[in-house]
C-alpha positions as CSV (number, residue, x, y, z in Angstrom):
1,X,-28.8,55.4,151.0
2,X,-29.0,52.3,148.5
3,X,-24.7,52.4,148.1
4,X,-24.3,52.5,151.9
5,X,-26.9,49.8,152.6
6,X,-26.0,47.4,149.7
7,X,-22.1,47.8,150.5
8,X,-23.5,47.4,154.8
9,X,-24.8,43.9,154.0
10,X,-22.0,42.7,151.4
11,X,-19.5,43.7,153.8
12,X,-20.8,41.7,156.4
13,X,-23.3,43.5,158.2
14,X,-25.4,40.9,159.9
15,X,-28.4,42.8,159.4
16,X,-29.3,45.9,157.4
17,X,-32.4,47.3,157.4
18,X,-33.5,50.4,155.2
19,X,-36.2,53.0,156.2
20,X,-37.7,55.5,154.4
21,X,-40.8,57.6,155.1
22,X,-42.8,57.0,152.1
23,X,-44.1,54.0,150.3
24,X,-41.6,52.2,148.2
25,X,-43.2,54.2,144.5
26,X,-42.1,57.5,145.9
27,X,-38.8,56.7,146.6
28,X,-35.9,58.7,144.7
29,X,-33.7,55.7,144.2
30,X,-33.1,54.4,140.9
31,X,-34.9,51.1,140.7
32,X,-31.7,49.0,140.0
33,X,-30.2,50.2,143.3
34,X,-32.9,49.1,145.1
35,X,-32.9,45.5,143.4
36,X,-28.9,45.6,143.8
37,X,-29.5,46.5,147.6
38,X,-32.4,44.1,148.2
39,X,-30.2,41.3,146.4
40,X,-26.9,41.8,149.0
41,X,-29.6,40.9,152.0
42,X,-31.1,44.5,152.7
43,X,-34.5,44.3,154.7
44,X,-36.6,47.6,153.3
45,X,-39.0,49.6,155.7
46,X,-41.3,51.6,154.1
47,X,-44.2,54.2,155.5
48,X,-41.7,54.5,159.1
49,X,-40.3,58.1,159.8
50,X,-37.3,57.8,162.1
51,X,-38.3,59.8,165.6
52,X,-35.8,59.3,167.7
53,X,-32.1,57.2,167.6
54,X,-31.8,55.2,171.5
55,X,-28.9,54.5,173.1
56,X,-26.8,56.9,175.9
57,X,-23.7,57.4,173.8
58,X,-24.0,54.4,171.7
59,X,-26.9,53.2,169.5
60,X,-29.0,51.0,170.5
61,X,-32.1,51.2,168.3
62,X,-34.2,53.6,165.9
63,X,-37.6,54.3,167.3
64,X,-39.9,54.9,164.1
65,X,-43.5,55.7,163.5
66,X,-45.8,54.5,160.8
67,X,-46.8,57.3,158.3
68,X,-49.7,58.1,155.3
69,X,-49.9,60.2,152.2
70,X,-53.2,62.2,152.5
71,X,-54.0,64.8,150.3
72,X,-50.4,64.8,149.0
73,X,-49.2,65.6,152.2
74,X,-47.4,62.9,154.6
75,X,-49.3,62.3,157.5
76,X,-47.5,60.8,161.2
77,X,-50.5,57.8,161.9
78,X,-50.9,58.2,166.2
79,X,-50.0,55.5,168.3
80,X,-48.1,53.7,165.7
81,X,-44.4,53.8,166.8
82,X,-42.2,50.8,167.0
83,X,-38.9,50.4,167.7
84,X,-36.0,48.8,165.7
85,X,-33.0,47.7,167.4
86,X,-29.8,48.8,165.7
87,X,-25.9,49.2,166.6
88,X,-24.8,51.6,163.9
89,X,-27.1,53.9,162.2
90,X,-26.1,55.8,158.8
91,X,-28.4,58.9,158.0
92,X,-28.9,59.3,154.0
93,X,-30.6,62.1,153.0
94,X,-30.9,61.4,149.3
95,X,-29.4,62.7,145.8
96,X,-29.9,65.7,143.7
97,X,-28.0,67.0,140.9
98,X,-26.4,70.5,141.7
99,X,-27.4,71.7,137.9
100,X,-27.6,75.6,139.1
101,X,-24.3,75.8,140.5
102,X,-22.8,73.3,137.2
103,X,-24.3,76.0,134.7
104,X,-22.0,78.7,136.2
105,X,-19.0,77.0,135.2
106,X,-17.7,78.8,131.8
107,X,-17.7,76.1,129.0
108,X,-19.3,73.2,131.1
109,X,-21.2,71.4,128.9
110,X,-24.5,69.6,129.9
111,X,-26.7,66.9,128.1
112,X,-30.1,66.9,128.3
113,X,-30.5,65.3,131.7
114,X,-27.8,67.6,133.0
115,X,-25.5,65.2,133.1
116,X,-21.4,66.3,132.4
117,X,-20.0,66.0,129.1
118,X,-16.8,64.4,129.1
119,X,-14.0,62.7,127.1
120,X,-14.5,59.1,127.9
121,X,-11.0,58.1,128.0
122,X,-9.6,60.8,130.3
123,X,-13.2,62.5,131.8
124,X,-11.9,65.8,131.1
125,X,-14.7,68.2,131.0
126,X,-15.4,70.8,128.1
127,X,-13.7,73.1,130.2
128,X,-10.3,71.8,130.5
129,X,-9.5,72.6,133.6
130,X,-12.6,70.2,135.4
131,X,-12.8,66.7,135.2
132,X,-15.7,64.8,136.1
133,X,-17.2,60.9,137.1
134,X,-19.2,59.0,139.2
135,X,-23.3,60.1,139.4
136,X,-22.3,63.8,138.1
137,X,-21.4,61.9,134.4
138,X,-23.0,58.5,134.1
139,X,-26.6,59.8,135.8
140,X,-26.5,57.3,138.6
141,X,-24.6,53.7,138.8
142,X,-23.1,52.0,142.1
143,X,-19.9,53.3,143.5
144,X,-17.7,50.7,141.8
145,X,-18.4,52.5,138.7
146,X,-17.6,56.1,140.6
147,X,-14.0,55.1,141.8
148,X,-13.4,53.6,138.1
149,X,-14.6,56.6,136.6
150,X,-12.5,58.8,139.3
151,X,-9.4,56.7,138.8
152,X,-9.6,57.1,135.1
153,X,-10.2,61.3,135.7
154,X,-6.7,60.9,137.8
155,X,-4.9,59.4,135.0
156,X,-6.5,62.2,133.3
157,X,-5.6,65.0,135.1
158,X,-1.7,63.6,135.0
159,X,-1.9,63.3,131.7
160,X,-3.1,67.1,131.3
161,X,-0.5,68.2,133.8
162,X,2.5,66.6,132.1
163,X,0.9,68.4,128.9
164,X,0.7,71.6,130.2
């Protein structure tokens, strides 16, 4: 959500809003994306569960209503919907590490935050046949750093195929 917003507003957008249903201390974001996103002209929403997109074909808006943690669980407050008007809406659902289905790999080496071990040069994996970048290796950075990282694992993968 951060990546699509931030890169929304640099590229122009001439106004980005981010929503999410829960105050701003819950959110799963890393806190630099945030600051990265609020910096490039993002407008954050927080407490405001998306109920409905308008618009017959095309968007038009996002009608929200206002929600509450009680007793751990989040709440829907009556009454409070609003509506903000919007031409393009992008759903982001959040991030998770697919550790479970990673530790099934034969020879795929984890660190202790399950992130990939790799060769930095190349980001060839400890199983030779994977390589690896973006969130999966560096634990979360911007998507600059992600098509660096993926470029570099293409040289990679050339290099290991003219090898081979």
């Amino acid at each position: 959500a951060m990546d699509a917003a931030s890169q929304s507003a640099r590229m122009g957008a001439e106004s980005v809003v981010l929503a999410y249903r829960r105050a701003k201390e819950n959110m799963g974001a890393y806190g630099f994306e945030y600051k990265l996103a609020i910096s490039a002209g993002v407008d954050s929403l927080f407490n405001a569960q998306p109920i409905e997109i308008l618009g017959n074909g095309k968007a038009t808006g996002v009608k929200f209503i206002k929600t509450e943690q009680t007793d751990g669980k989040l709440q829907n407050i009556e009454g409070s919907e609003f509506i903000v008007e919007a031409d393009l809406i992008i759903k982001a659902t959040g991030q998770a590490k697919q550790k479970h289905f990673l530790e099934k790999i034969d020879n795929l080496e984890l660190d202790k935050r399950h992130k990939i071990i790799v060769d930095n040069q190349t980001f060839q994996c400890t199983n030779l046949k994977y390589f690896a970048g973006g969130d999966a290796v560096n634990g979360g950075a911007e998507v600059v750093n992600a098509a660096y990282e993926g470029k570099r694992a293409a040289h990679g993968i050339n290099e290991w195929l003219d090898n081979k």
